[in-house]
TIFILUM-321160 format. One record per residue (C-alpha): y, z, x; residue number from 1. Coordinates in steps of 0.05 Angstrom, whole numbers, plus 5000, padded with zeros to 4 digits. Layout:
BEGIN
    yy    zz    xx  num
     Y     Z     X  NUM
...
! end
This chain:
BEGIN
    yy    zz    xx  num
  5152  4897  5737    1
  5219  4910  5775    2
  5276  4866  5778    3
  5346  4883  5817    4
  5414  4858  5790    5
  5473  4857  5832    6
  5533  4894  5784    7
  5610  4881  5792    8
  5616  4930  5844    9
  5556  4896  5889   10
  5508  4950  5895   11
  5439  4938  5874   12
  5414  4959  5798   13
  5344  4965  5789   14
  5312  4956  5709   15
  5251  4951  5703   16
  5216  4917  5654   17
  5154  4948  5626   18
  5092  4899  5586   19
  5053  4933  5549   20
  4979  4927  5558   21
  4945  4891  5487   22
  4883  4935  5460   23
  4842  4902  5404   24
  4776  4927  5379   25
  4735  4889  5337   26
  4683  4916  5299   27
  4618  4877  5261   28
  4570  4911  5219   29
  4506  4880  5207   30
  4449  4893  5141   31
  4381  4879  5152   32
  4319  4888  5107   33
  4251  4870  5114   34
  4224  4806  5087   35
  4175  4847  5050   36
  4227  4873  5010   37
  4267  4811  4987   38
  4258  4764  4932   39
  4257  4692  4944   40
  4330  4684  4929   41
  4348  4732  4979   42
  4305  4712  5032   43
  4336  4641  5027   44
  4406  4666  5029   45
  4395  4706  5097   46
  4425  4678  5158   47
  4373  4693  5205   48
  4307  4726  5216   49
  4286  4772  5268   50
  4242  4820  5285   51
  4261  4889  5299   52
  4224  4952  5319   53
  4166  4907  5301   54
  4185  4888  5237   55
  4207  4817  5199   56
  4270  4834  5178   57
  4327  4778  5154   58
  4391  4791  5163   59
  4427  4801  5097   60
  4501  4822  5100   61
  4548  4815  5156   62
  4623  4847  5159   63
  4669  4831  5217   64
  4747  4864  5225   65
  4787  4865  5278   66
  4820  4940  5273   67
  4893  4948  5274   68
  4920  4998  5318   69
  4934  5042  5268   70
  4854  5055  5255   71
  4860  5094  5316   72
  4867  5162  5305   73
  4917  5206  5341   74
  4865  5249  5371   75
  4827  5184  5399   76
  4891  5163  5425   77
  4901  5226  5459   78
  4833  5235  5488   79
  4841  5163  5509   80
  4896  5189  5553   81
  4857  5246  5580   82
  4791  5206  5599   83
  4832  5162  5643   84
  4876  5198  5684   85
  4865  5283  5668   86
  4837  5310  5738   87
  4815  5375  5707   88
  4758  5401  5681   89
  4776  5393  5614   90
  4765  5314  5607   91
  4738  5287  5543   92
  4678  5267  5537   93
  4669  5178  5536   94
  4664  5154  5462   95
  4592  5137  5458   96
  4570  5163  5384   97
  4572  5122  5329   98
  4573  5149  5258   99
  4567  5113  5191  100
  4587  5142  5125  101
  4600  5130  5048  102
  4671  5149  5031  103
  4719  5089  5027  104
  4783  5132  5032  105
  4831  5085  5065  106
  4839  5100  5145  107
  4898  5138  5165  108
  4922  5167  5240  109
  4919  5238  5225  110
  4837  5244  5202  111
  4791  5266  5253  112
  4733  5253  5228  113
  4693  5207  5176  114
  4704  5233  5104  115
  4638  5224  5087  116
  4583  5226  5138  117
  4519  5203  5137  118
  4485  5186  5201  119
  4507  5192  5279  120
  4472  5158  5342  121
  4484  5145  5407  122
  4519  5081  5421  123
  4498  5027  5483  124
  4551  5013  5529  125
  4557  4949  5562  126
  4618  4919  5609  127
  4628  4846  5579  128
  4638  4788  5624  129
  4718  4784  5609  130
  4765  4830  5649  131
  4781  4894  5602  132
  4725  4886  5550  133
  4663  4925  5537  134
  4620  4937  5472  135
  4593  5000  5444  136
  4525  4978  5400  137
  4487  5031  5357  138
  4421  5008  5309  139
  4423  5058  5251  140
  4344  5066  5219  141
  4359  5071  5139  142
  4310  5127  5112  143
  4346  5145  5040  144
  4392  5103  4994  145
  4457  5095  5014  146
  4522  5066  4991  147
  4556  5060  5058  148
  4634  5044  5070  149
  4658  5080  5132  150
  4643  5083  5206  151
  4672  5118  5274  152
  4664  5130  5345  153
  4658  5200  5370  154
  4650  5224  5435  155
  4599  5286  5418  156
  4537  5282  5375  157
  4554  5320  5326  158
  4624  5343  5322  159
  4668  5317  5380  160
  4731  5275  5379  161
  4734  5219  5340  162
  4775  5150  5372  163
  4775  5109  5304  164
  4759  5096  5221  165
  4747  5038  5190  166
  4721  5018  5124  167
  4692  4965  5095  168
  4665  4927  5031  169
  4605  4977  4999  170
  4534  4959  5041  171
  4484  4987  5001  172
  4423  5007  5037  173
  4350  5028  5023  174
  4299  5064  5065  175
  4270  5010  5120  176
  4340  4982  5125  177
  4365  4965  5188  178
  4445  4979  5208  179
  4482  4948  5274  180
  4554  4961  5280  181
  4582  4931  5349  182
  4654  4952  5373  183
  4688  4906  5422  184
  4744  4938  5454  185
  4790  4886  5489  186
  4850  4910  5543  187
  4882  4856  5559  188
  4954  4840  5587  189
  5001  4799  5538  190
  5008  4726  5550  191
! end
């Protein structure tokens, strides 16, 4: 935005006024067993019950955050910069991989990748309905025991860049498990 003041002397001084663009990403992480494997007690606690991949499973656990800025990693910011305006031939690859992992090291902006890795797939992208959102969904099939407390988007399938770590409460997880973590990125211009 541009605005032009008229100093002492009468000639025009232009200041311009800069508002920064708001970027929130939240992230939900869902658990889901089969009914099969769940006692009574558990079966009447889950929320819902759905099948997937042609399989009753009820949904068990459910952890929602919205990440703070500082979850994104340097490097994701940087590639951010490079996937929307580098002309060359060097522009990163789009953040499509989704990892999940088991270390529950805080976050912090200089890692660049998860501490403890356990399983990568290839996120869904979808542009939301609201101006400057989208979601990135991946389903993650459990085939071992697990005691999972990380996750991250990456832009390569098995190395890559990564944009941002989170963790989150221990979701321990047994073969025929089910994982969905959703990330909601939302640019959107301050009120």
């Amino acid at each position: 935005m541009k605005e032009q003041k008229r100093s002492g002397s009468g000639k025009v001084r232009r200041i311009y006024v800069w508002r920064p663009v708001k970027v929130d990403m939240n992230r939900r992480i869902e658990l889901w067993r089969p009914v099969a494997n769940l006692t009574k007690a558990q079966l009447k606690k889950a929320s819902r019950i759905d099948d997937i991949d042609g399989i009753r499973k009820a949904l068990i656990d459910v952890d929602e955050n919205v990440l703070e800025v500082d979850l994104v990693v340097d490097n994701g910011l940087d590639a951010l910069c490079g996937q929307g305006f580098d002309v060359s031939g060097s522009r990163p690859a789009v953040f499509n991989q989704v990892a999940i992992g088991t270390d529950g090291t805080a976050p912090g902006s200089a890692q660049t990748a998860l501490i403890a890795e356990a399983m990568r797939v290839q996120g869904t992208y979808a542009k939301d309905a609201p101006v400057g959102e989208c979601s990135m969904d991946a389903t993650f099939n459990i085939t071992q025991t697990l005691a999972l407390q990380e996750c991250g988007l990456f832009n390569d399938p098995s190395a890559g860049i990564m944009y941002c770590r989170d963790t989150y409460s221990v979701k321990n997880v047994v073969s025929g498990d089910t994982v969905k973590v959703y990330y909601t990125p939302k640019f959107q211009r301050p009120a």
